[in-house]
ROSE-4610 file (N, C-alpha, C; in Angstrom, 1 decimal, always signed):
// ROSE-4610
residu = [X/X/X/X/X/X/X/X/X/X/X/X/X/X/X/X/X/X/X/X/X/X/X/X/X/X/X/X/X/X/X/X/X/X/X/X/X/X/X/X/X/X/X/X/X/X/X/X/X/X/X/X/X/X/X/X/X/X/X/X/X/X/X/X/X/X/X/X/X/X/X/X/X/X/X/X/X/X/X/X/X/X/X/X/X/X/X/X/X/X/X/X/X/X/X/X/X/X/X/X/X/X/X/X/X/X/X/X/X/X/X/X/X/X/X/X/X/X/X/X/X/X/X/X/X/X/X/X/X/X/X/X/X/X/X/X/X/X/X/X/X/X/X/X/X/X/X/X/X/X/X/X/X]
num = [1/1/1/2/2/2/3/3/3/4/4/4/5/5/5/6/6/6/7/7/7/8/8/8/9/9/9/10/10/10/11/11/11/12/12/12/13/13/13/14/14/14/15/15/15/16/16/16/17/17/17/18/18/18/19/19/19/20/20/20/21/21/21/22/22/22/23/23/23/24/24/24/25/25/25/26/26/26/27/27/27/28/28/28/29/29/29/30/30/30/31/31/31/32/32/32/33/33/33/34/34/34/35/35/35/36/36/36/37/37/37/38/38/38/39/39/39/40/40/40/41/41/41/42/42/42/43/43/43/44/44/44/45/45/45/46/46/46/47/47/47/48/48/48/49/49/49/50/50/50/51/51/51]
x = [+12.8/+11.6/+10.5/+9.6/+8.6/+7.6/+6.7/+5.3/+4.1/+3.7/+2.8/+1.6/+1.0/+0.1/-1.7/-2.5/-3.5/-4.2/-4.8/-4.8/-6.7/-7.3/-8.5/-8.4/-8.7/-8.5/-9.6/-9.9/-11.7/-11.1/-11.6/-11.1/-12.5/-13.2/-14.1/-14.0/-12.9/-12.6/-12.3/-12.4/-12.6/-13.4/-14.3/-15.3/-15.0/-13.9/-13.5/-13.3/-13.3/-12.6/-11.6/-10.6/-9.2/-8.1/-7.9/-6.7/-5.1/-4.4/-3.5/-2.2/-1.2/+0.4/+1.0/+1.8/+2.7/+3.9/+5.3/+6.7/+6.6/+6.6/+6.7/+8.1/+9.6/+10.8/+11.5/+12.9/+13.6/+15.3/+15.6/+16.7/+17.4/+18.9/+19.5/+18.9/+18.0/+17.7/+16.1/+16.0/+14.7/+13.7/+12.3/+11.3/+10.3/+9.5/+8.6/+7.6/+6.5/+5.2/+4.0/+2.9/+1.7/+0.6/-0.7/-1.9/-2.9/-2.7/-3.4/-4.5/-5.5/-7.1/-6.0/-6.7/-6.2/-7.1/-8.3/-9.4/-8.8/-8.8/-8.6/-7.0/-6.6/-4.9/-4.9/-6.0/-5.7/-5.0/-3.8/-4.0/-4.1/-4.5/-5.3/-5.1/-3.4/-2.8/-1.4/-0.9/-0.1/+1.5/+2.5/+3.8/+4.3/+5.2/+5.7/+6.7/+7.6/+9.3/+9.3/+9.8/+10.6/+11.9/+12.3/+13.7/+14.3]
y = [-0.8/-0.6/+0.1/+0.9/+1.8/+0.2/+0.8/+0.4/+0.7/-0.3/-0.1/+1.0/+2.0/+2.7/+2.8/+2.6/+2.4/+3.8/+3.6/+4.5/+4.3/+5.5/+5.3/+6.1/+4.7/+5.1/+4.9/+6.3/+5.9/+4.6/+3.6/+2.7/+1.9/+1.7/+0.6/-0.7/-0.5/-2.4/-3.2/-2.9/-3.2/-2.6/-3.3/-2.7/-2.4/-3.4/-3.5/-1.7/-1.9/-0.6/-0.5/-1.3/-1.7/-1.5/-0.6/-0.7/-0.2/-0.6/-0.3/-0.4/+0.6/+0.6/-0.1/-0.7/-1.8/-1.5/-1.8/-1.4/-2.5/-2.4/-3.8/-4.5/-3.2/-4.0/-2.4/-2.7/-1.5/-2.1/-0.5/-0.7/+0.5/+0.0/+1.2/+1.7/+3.5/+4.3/+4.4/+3.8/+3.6/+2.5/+3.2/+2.1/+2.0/+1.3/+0.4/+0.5/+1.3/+1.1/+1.2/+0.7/+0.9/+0.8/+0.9/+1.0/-0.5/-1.5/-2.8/-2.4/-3.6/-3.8/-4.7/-4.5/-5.1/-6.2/-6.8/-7.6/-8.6/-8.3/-8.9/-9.1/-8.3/-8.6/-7.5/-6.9/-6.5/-5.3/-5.2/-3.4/-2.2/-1.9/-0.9/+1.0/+1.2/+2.0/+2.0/+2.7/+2.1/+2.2/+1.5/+1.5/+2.9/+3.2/+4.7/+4.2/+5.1/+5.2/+6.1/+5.8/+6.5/+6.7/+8.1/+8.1/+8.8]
z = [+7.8/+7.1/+8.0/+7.7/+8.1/+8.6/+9.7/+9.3/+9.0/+8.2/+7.5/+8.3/+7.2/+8.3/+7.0/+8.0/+7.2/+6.7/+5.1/+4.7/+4.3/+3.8/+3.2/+1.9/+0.9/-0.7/-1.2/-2.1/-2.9/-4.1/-4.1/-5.2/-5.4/-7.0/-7.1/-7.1/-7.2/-7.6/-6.4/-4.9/-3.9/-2.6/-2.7/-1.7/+0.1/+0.2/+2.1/+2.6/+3.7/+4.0/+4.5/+5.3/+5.8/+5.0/+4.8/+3.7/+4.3/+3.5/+4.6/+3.6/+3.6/+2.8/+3.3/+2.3/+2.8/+2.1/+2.3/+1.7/+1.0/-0.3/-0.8/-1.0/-1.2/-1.4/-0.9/-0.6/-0.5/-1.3/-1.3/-2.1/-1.5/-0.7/-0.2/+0.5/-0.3/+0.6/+0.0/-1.1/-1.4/-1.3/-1.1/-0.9/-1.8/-2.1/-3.0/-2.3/-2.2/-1.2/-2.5/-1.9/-2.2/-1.4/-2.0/-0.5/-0.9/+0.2/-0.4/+0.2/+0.4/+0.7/+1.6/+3.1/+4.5/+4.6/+3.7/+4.1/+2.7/+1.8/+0.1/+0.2/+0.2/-0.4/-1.4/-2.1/-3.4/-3.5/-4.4/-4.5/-4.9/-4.4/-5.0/-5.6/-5.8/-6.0/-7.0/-7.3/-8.5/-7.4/-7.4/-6.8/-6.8/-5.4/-5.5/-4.9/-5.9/-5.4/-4.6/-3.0/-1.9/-1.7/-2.0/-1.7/-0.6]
């Protein structure tokens, strides 16, 4: 798995600035990432298939 690398996303629904992509599952050759709030947990991007 990759690491995680921190990203800056304009999003209202969390104010922090820390945000940061995380792999959420992989499969084979593909990955599951999105971009959380590094302070909240929340997140803040919709899932993207990596292949």
């Amino acid at each position: 798995m990759r690491k995680s690398k921190k990203r800056k996303v304009k999003n209202e629904e969390c104010k922090h600035i820390h945000q940061v992509l995380r792999t959420i599952g992989g499969y084979c050759t593909v990955a599951v990432t999105a971009v959380f709030c590094a302070d909240c947990g929340k997140q803040l991007t919709k899932t993207k298939v990596e292949v």
